[in-house]
FILO-775725 format. One record per residue (C-alpha): residue number from 1; residue in one letter; chain; x negated, y, z negated. Coordinates in steps of 0.5 Angstrom, whole numbers, plus 500, padded with zeros to 3 digits. Layout:
REM FILO-775725
<pt resi="NUM" resn="A" chain="A" X="X" Y="Y" Z="Z"/>
...
//
This chain:
REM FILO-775725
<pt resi="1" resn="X" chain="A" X="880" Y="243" Z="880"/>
<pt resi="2" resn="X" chain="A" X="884" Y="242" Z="873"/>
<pt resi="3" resn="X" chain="A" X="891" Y="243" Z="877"/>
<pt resi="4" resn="X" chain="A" X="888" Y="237" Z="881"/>
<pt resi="5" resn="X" chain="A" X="886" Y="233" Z="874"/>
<pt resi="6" resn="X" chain="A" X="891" Y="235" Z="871"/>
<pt resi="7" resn="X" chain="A" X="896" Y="232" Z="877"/>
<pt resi="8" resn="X" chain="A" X="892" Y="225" Z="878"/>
<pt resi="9" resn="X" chain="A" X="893" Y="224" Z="870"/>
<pt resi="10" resn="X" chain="A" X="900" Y="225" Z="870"/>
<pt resi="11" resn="X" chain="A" X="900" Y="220" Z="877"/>
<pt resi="12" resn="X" chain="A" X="896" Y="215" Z="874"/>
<pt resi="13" resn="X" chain="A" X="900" Y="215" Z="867"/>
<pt resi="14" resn="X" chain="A" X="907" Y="214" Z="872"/>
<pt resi="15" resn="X" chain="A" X="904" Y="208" Z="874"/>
<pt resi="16" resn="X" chain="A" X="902" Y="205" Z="868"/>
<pt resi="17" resn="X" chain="A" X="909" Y="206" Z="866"/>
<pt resi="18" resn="X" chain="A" X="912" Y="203" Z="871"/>
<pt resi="19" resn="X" chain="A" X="907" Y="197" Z="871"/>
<pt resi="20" resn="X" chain="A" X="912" Y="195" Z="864"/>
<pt resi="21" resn="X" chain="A" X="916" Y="189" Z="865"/>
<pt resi="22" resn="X" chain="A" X="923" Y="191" Z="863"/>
<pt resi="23" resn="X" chain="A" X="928" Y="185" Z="862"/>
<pt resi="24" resn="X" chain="A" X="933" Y="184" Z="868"/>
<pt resi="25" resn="X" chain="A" X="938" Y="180" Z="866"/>
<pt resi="26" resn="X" chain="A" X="940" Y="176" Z="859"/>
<pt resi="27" resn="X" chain="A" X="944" Y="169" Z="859"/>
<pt resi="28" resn="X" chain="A" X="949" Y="170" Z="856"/>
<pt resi="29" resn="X" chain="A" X="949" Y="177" Z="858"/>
<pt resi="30" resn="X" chain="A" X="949" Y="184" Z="854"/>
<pt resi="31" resn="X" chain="A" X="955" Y="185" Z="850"/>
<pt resi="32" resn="X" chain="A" X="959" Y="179" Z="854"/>
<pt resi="33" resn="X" chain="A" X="965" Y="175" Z="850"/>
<pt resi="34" resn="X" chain="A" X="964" Y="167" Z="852"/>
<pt resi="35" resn="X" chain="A" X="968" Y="162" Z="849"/>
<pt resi="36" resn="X" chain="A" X="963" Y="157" Z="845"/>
<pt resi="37" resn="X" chain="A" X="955" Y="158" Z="844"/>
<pt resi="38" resn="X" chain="A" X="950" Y="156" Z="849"/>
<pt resi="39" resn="X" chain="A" X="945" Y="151" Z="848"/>
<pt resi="40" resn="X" chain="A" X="939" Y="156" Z="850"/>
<pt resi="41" resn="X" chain="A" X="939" Y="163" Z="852"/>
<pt resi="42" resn="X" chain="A" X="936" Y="165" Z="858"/>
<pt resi="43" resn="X" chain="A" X="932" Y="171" Z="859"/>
<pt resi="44" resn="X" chain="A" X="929" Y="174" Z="866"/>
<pt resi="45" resn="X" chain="A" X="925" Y="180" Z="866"/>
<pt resi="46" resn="X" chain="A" X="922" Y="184" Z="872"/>
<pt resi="47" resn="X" chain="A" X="915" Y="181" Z="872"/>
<pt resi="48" resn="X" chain="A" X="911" Y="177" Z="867"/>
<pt resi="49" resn="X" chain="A" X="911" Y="178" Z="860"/>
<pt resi="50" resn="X" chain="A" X="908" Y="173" Z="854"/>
<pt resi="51" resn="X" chain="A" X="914" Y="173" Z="849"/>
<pt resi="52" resn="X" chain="A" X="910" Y="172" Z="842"/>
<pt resi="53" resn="X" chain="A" X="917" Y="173" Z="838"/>
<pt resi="54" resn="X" chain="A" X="925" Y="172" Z="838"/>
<pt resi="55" resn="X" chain="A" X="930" Y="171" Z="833"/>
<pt resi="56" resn="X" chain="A" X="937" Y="171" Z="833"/>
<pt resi="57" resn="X" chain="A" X="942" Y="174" Z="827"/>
<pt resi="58" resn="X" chain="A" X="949" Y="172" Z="827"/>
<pt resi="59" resn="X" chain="A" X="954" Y="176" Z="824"/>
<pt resi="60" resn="X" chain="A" X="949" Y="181" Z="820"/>
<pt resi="61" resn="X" chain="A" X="948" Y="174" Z="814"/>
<pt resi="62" resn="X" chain="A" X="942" Y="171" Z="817"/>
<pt resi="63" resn="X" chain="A" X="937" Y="171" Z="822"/>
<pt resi="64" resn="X" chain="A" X="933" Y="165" Z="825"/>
<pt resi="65" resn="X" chain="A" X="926" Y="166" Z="829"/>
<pt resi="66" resn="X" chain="A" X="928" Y="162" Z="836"/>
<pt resi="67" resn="X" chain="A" X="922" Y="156" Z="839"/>
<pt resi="68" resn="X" chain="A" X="918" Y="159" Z="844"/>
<pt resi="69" resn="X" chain="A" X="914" Y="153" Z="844"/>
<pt resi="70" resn="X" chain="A" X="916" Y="151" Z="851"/>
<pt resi="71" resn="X" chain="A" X="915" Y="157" Z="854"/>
<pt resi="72" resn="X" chain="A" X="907" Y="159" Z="855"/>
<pt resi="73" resn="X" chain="A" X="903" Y="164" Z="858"/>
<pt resi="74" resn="X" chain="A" X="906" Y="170" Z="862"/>
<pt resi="75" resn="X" chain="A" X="912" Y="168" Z="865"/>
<pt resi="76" resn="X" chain="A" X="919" Y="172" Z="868"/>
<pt resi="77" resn="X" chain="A" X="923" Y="168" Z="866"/>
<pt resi="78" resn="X" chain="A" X="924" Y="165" Z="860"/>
<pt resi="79" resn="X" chain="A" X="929" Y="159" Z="856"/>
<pt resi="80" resn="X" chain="A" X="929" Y="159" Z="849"/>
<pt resi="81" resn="X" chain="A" X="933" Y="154" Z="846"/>
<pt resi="82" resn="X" chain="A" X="938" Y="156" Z="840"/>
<pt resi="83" resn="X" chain="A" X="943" Y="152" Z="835"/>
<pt resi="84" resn="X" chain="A" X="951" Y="154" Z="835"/>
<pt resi="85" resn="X" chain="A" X="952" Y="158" Z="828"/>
<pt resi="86" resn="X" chain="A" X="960" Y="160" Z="830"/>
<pt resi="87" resn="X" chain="A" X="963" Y="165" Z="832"/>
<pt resi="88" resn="X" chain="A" X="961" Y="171" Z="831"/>
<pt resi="89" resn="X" chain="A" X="956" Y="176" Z="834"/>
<pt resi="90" resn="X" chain="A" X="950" Y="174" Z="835"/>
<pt resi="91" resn="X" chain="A" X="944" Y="180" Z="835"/>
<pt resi="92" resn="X" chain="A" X="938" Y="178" Z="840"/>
<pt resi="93" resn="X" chain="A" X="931" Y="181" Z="838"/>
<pt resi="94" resn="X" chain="A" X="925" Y="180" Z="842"/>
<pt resi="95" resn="X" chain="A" X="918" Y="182" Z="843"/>
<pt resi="96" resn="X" chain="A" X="913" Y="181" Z="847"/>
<pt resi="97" resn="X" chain="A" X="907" Y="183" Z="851"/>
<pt resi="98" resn="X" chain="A" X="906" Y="186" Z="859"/>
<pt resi="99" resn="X" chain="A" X="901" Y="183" Z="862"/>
<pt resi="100" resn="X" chain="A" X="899" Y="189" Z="863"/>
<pt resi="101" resn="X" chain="A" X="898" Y="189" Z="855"/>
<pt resi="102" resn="X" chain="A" X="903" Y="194" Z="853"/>
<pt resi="103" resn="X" chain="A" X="907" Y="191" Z="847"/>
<pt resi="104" resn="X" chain="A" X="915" Y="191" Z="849"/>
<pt resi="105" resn="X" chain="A" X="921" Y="189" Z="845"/>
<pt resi="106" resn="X" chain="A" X="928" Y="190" Z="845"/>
<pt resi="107" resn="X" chain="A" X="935" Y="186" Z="843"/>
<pt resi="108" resn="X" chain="A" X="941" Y="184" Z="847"/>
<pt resi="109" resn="X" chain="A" X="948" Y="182" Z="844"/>
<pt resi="110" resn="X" chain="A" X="954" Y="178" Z="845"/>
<pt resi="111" resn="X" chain="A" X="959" Y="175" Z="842"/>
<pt resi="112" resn="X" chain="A" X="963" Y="168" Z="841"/>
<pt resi="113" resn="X" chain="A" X="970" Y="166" Z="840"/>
<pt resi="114" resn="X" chain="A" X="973" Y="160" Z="841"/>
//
């Protein structure tokens, strides 16, 4: 009987971990070189998340909280607008919620050269 409680917890824990909403893609991609700055990053995750926070680095000198006020509720996919700082790397880290409830966070990258 525990063997059988035992395998139950450990499926439905499996579950629960595959309920989380990872980011797919990101625009700029991951890590990606591009010739001038976008206007706006683009986000798109698995299913929906609620982002409560983004902010931009660039060049490890400053960081910026990015306007998230276009973007309500639990959505997959997400433009956020951002203001050119030059070249450089930029460090995107985000945070947010699952729609499960789980908090989620993560950072991407890339770099401008002109």
């Amino acid at each position: 009987m525990k063997n059988i409680l035992l395998a139950g917890t450990m499926v439905f824990l499996a579950n629960g971990a595959m309920a989380h909403s990872p980011l797919n893609t990101t625009t700029p991609a991951d890590e990606a070189t591009i010739a001038a700055a976008p206007s706006e990053l683009l986000l798109d995750f698995k299913g929906e998340v609620r982002l409560t926070k983004v902010s931009m680095t660039h060049a490890a000198e400053h960081s910026v909280d990015l306007d998230l006020s276009g973007n309500k509720g639990f959505i997959s996919d997400y433009a956020v607008p951002m203001e050119s700082m030059g070249n450089g790397e930029y460090v995107i880290d985000w945070r947010g919620l699952g729609k499960d409830g789980h908090p989620m966070k993560g950072s991407f990258t890339f770099n401008v050269q002109d």
